[in-house]
C-alpha positions as CSV (number, residue, x, y, z in Angstrom):
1,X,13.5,18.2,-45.3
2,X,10.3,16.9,-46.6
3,X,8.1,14.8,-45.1
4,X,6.4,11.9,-47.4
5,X,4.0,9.4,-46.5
6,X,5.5,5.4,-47.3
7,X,3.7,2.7,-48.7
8,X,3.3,1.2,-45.1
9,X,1.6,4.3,-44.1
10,X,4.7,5.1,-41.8
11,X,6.3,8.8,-42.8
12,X,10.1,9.8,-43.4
13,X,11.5,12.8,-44.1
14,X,13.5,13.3,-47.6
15,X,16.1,16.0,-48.7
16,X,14.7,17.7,-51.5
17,X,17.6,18.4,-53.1
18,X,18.3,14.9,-53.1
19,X,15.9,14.4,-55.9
20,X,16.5,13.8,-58.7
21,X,13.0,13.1,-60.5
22,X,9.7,11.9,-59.5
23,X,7.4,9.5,-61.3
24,X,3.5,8.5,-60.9
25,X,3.8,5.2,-62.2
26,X,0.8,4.7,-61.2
27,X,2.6,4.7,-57.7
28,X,4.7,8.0,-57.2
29,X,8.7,6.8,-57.3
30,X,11.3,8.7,-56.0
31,X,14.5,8.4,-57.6
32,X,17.8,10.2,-55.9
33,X,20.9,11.6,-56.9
34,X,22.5,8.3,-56.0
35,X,20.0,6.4,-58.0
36,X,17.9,4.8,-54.9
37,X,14.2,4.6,-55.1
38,X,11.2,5.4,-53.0
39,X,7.7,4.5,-53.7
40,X,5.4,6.6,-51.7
41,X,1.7,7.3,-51.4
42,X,1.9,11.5,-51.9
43,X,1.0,11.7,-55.2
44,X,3.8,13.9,-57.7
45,X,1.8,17.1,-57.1
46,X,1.9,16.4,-53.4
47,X,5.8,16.3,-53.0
48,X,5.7,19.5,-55.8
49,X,4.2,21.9,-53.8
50,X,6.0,20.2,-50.1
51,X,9.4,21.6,-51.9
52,X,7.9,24.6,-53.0
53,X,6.5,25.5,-49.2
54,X,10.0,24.0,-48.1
55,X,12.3,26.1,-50.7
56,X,9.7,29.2,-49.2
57,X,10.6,28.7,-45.5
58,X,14.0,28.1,-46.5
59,X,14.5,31.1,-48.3
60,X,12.2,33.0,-47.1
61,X,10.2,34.1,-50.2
62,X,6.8,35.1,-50.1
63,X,4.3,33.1,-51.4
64,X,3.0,34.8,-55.0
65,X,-0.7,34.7,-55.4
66,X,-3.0,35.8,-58.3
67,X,-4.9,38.8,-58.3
68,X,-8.8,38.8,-59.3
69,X,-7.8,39.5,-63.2
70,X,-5.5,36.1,-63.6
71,X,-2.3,38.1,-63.7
């Protein structure tokens, strides 16, 4: 689970994989598999790189960095 901010300030927690596609609108919108929608205050990038930390822990992947060159 992810946690996202709400409009209200107040925070829930969101399956990622639940997800279907997210919008900046200029609000960021959530829509989920079953169609329902979210708007939230994280902006796109945000909830991005909470799923990739999340899909890290999860699976246990290391995170990949860049060495000094750019590759």
């Amino acid at each position: 689970m992810i946690k996202v901010q709400k409009l209200n300030k107040g925070f829930i927690f969101v399956n990622p994989d639940h997800i279907r596609f997210i919008e900046a609108t200029p609000d960021t919108v959530l829509t989920f598999n079953e169609r329902e929608s979210m708007l939230v205050r994280d902006t796109p990038e945000e909830i991005i790189n909470k799923i990739l930390e999340y899909r890290r822990m999860y699976f246990h992947i290391p995170e990949v960095t860049k060495s000094r060159d750019g590759n």
